[in-house]
N, C-alpha and C positions, 0 to 999 in steps of 0.2 A: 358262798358269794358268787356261785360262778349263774350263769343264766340257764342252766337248762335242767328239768326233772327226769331222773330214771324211775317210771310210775312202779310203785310195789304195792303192794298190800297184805295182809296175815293170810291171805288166804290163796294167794297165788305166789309164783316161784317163777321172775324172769330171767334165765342164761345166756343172754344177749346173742339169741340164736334167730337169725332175722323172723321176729313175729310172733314166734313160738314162746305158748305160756301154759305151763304145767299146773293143775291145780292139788293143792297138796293131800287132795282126796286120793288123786288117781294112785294106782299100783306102783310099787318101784317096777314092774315088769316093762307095765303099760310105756312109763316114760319112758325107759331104757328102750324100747323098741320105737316108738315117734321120737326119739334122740337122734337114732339109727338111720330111719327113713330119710330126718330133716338132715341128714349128714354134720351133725352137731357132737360134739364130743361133751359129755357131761363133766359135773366139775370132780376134781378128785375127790375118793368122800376119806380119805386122810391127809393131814398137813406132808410137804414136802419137805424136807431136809436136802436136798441133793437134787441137780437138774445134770448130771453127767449122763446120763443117759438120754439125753438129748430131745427131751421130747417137748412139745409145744400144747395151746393151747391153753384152758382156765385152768392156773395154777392155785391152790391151795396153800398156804406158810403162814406159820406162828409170830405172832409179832405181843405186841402189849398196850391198853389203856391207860392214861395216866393224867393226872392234871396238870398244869404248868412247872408249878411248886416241888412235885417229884421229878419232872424233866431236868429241871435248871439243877437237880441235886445229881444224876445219875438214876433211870427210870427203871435198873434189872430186875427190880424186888416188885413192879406191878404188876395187877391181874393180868393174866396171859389173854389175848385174843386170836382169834383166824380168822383171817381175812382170802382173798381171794385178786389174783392177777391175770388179763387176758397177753397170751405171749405168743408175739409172732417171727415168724424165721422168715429173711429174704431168702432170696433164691441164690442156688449157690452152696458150696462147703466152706471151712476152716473158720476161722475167728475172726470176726470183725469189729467193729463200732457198735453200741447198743444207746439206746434213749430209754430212761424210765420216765412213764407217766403219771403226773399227780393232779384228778381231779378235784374241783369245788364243792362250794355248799348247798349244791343240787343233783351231788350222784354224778356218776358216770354221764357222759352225755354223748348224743349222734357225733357230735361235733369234735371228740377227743376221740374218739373212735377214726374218725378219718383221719386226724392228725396220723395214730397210730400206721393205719394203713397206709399212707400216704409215704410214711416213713421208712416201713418196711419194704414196699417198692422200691424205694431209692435204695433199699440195700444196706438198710442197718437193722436190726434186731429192734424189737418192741416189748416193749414190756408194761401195760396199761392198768395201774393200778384200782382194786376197789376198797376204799376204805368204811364203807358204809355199810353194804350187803352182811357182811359176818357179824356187824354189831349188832343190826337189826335195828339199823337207821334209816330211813329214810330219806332223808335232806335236815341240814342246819340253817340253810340261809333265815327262817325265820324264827332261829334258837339255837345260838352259840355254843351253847352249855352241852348241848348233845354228845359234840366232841369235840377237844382240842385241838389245835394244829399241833400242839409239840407230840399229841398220839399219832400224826400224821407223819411230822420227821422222823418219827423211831420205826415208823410201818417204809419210810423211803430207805433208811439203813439196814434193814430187813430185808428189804427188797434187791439193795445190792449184794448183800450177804450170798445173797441164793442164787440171781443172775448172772454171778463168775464163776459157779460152781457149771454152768454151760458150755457143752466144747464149742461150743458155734460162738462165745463172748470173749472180745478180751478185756481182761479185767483193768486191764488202764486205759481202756477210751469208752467210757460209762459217760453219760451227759443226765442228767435230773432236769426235768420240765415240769410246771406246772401251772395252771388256771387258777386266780382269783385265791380263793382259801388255799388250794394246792401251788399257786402263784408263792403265798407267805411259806411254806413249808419246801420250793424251791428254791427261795432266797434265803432264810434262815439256817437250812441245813448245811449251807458254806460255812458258818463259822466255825474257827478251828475250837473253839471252846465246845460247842455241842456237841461234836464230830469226838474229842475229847470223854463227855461223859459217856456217852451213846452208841456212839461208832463203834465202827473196826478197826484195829489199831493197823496202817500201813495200807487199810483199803481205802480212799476215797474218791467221790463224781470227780471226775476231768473237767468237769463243765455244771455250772446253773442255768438256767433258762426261764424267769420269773414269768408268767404273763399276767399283767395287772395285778401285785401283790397289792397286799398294803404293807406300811411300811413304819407304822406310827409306834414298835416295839422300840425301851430303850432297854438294852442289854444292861449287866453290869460284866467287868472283869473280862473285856473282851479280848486284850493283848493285841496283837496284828490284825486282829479281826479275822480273816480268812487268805488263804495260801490258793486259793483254787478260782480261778474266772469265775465272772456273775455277767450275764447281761439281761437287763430290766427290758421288757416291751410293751407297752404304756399307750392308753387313748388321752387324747388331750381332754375329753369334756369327760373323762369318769366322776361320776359322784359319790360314788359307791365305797370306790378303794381310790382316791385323787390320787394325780399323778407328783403333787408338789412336794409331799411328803418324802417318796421316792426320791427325788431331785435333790434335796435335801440329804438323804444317807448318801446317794450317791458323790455329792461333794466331801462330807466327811470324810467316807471308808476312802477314796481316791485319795484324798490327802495323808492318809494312815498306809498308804502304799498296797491296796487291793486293788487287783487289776478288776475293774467295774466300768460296768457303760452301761448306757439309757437310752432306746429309741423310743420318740413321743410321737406315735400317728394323730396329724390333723386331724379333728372334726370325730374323732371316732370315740365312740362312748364305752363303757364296762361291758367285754364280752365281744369284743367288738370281731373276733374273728368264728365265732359263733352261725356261721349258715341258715342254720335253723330258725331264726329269729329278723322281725322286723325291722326298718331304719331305725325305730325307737320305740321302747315299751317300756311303762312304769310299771316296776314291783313295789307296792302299799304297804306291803304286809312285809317285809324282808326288814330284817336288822342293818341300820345302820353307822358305823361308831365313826365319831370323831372325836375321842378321845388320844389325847399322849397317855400311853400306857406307860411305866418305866415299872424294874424289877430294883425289889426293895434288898436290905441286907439279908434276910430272910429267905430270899427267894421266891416272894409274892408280888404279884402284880397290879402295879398301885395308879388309882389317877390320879395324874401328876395335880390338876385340878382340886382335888376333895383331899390328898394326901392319904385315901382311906383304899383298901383293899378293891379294885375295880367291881360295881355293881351293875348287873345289866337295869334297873331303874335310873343312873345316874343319867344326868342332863344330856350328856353325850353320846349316849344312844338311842340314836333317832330310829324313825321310822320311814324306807320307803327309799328306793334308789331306782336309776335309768339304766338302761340295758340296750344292746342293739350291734344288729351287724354292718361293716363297713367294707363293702367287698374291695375297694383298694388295700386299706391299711389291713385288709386280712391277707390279699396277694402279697404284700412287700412282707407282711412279716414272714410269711413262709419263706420268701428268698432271704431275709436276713436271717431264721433260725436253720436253714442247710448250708448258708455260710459262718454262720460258727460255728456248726458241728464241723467242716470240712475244717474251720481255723483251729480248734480245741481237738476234735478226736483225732483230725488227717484225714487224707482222701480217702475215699471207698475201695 
């Protein structure tokens, strides 16, 4: 869902090493030496288990695909996957604050990249996840079915699994962020029910940080709903992922005693902190649902509309959503997501 593509193809191999595109002809020599020159560190070519030894850069770790239906059950028993994280260290020794990042249904983008950096600067830890590259995906936005988000909340509990295992982290002031598709799997991952099948028992985010989720899932057996901060950051004219939906959990969960909040930027459409991208652009060809999802007794995802197992032919999913950047409500949100981390993790 998010607005921007990371271009791949079967026949090249991009490491998000400014420019630099390996084709999968050349030598392992060959690359390892233009790695070298281009001052790029390659990715590990084995999963990590352990970051105590302190080192940075594209991480490697094991995590799993899954569908909904095994999510909502507890996901341990699915095929295993590897995926791949870019992790950066402010400047500085000992432990401090870290941000994990969750991109959309177009890949990693320029745009999440700066976030990253932007962040690291200010002196917390980065950790920017790929959930796509290891699967040998490409983008979802215009086919859902490629991957789940709940394979995305199990790759964000993964994720912190191995980022406190850092001397440079400390492991209670983690914040979770995400864009659009990765928006829903930073919203989602606060509940204590997931956190429950999923998680780590004793480990969890100090903080969520949504951007443009959607928000149209209804859980079942949620209990308190979530024990951890959420704040939603929202364009008013998204068509994509609306922002009413949202407004809507956000009244519920609030009343159910989950500290939650919503900032809705004027005039600003889906993606809207995106750089890269026009006042406004039509995606034709993108998936768009406006369905009520709910999860049935079973643990299947039903519209609530047809009563039948959600089908991407059903009426509600449309075709085609707007996109666009808003260079104020992308400046404000940067000051309102450094002052939640300073409010949720502590000062720097």
């Amino acid at each position: 869902m998010v607005a921007h593509l990371t271009p791949l193809s079967p026949f090249h191999r991009h490491d998000g090493c400014a420019g630099l595109r390996i084709t999968w002809l050349a030598s392992t020599l060959l690359a390892l030496v233009l790695l070298f020159l281009w001052g790029c560190a390659p990715i590990s070519p084995a999963p990590v288990q352990s970051l105590t030894d302190g080192r940075s850069g594209r991480i490697r770790f094991a995590t799993r695909t899954m569908r909904y239906d095994t999510f909502l059950q507890g996901g341990a028993s699915s095929p295993e996957a590897m995926i791949s994280g870019g992790l950066r260290l402010p400047k500085g020794n000992g432990r401090g604050p870290a941000v994990v990042l969750v991109h959309g249904s177009s890949g990693v983008s320029t745009s999440q990249r700066r976030w990253a950096s932007g962040l690291s600067k200010a002196g917390y830890v980065t950790f920017l996840l790929d959930s796509f590259t290891g699967r040998s995906i490409r983008e979802t936005a215009t086919n859902q079915r490629r991957l789940s988000s709940a394979s995305m909340i199990y790759d964000a509990y993964r994720a912190l699994d191995l980022l406190v295992t850092h001397p440079r982290v400390d492991p209670k002031r983690v914040a979770l962020m995400g864009f659009s598709k990765g928006g829903i799997v930073a919203l989602y991952a606060a509940l204590d029910r997931f956190h429950a099948l999923n998680g780590t028992p004793g480990l969890r985010y100090a903080a969520h940080l949504p951007f443009y989720p959607g928000c149209s899932i209804e859980f079942r057996d949620l209990g308190k709903i979530s024990s951890v901060p959420i704040r939603i950051f929202h364009g008013e004219l998204d068509d994509w992922t609306p922002a009413k939906p949202c407004l809507d959990l956000v009244k519920v969960w609030r009343e159910r005693g989950v500290d939650i909040d919503m900032t809705v930027y004027p005039d600003a459409h889906h993606g809207f902190d995106v750089f890269t991208l026009p006042a406004t652009r039509y995606r034709a060809n993108v998936q768009n649902f406006e369905c009520t999802i709910v999860e049935n007794a079973d643990h299947v995802l039903i519209n609530r509309d047809t009563g039948e197992p959600l089908k991407f032919t059903d009426a509600c999913v449309l075709q085609g959503a707007t996109i666009g950047y808003h260079p104020e409500a992308a400046r404000q949100a940067n000051l309102d997501v450094r002052a939640a981390l300073v409010t949720f993790l502590g000062p720097l």
